[in-house]
Each structure stands twice: as C-alpha cells, then as structure tokens.
C-alpha angles and dihedrals in degrees: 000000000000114000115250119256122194118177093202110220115196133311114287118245120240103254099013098104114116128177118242126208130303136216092247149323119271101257093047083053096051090056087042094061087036094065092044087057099049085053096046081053103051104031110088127278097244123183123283117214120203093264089051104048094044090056084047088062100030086050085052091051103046095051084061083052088064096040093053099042091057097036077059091051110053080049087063103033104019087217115155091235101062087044093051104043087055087071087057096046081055095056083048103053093043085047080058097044091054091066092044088055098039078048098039106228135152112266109237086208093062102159100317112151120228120311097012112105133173093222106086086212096054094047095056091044094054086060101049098043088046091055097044086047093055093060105079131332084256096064087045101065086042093059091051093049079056109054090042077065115055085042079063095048089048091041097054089041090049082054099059089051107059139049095193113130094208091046097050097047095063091041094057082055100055086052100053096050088046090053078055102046092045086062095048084049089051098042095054090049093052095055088055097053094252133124143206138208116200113247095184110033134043111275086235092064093039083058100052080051105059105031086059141075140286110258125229111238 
C-alpha cells in the first residue's frame, strides 16, 4: 500500500464549504442502478476465473469502504457532501451485489456493521483514512478525493482482468460515478484553499478528471 501524500493548502474558513456536483439525484440513480441490474440479468453467465472472482469481492468491499468512511464523516463534520455520495456508494454496493448473486459467491460484506471488513487491507485502511479525516474538513475532503481515487486505480485494474460482459458493465458504472465523485471531492477542496496531489493514478489522468465535466449516469 502507497503511502499517503497530502500537500496542505491553507486553513479552511469557517462557512466557505460548497458542494460540488454530483453524479446524479437520487431518483435518476435509481434508475440508473435499475437499468444495471436488469443487464447483469439478462447478459450471459460467462465463466470467473480466480482473478476475476476475487476483484468481484475486493471491488464489493471497498465500496463499503467508501460508504462507511464518509458515513463516518458527516457524523463528524455534518457537511452535504458526505451525506449525498453515500447514495451513490449504495448504488454501488447493491451494482456489485447483483454479480455476486448472478455468480453465486459468497459476499465478503456479509452483515458487518460500519467500519468492520473481511479484507485485512481494507481494515486497516479504513482506520487510517477515518483518523486523517477527523483532523480538519480539509482533510476530510482530501481523504475522499483519495479514496475516489483509488476506486478509480482498482476499477480500471479489475477492467483489464475480465472479459466478462456483465462484469464489465457495472464496473464501467462505478467508475464513472467515482470520476464523478473524485470532482465533487476536488471542487470542494478548492474552495477551501487546500490541494491535492494523486497518490493512485497518474497526475495526467487525475487531471482530465477533474478540468471536465460531470457525467450523466
């Protein structure tokens, strides 16, 4: 695991945090998810390898990874952002669900409540990224363009790995909302005065990110 790496801007004024946009509301996202399902559905049950089943399950957990750190978050902070990009993780999480089902695998979220994880890695990154995030709103909005971030570096990995069209179909939707996600991220961290160097992805595809639009779901 890379070592994190924040370039602290300057300290955030009380009052100047905005929202910036998000990859949907939450009826166009449920239509959004509704149509995923009804793919993975109908698309044809193709073989997994073990590469590929065990992305399927670490891709599942770490969106609860997502899910839990921010829910954790707007507990701390009370900030819309971290109340609205949880919907999303959600779509995510239940995207994912539909292909462990279709595949029938065991689901590596099981019933844990939030912050508990069966991956080791993901544990102990839940820790880390929940302590950095309770030092200042600032850091806040830099963990969560982290962890857009790497959503982006293990989606794009779990690509390359499958040929699955199922697969591949939900996973081009979690990027994508992610994409989404990581400008929402940025844009609330510029309007505080802060920066943020990529830790995951190339700096030139953090970049084309974050100077382009939001995309519709």
């Amino acid at each position: 695991m890379k070592n994190v790496v924040f370039l602290l801007g300057v300290l955030l004024l009380s009052g100047c945090e905005k929202d910036g946009p998000l990859d949907a509301d939450q009826g166009s996202l449920s239509q959004s998810l509704a149509a995923i399902q009804s793919s993975v559905t109908n698309l044809p049950l193709e073989s997994l390898d073990p590469a590929e089943r065990d992305r399927i399950l670490f891709i599942r957990e770490e969106e609860k990874l997502a899910y839990d750190v921010y829910q954790t978050l707007f507990d701390r902070y009370g900030v819309k952002i971290f109340q609205n990009i949880p919907n999303s993780e959600l779509s995510h999480m239940e995207a994912m669900l539909s292909i462990i089902k279709k595949y029938q695998l065991i689901d590596p979220m099981d019933t844990h409540p939030r912050g508990v994880f069966t991956d080791p890695v993901l544990q102990s990154l839940y820790n880390a990224l929940v302590s950095q995030g309770q030092v200042s709103l600032l850091a806040a909005y830099q963990v969560g363009a982290k962890i857009e971030e790497l959503d982006i570096y293990d989606l794009n990995k779990s690509i390359a790995v499958t040929n699955n069209q199922d697969v591949k179909l939900v996973y081009d939707f979690l990027n994508k909302g992610s994409r989404n996600h990581l400008r929402s991220f940025y844009k609330n961290l510029s309007n505080a005065g802060g920066t943020y160097v990529p830790v995951y992805i190339s700096l030139a595809e953090f970049t084309a990110i974050v100077t382009t639009p939001t995309e519709k779901m």
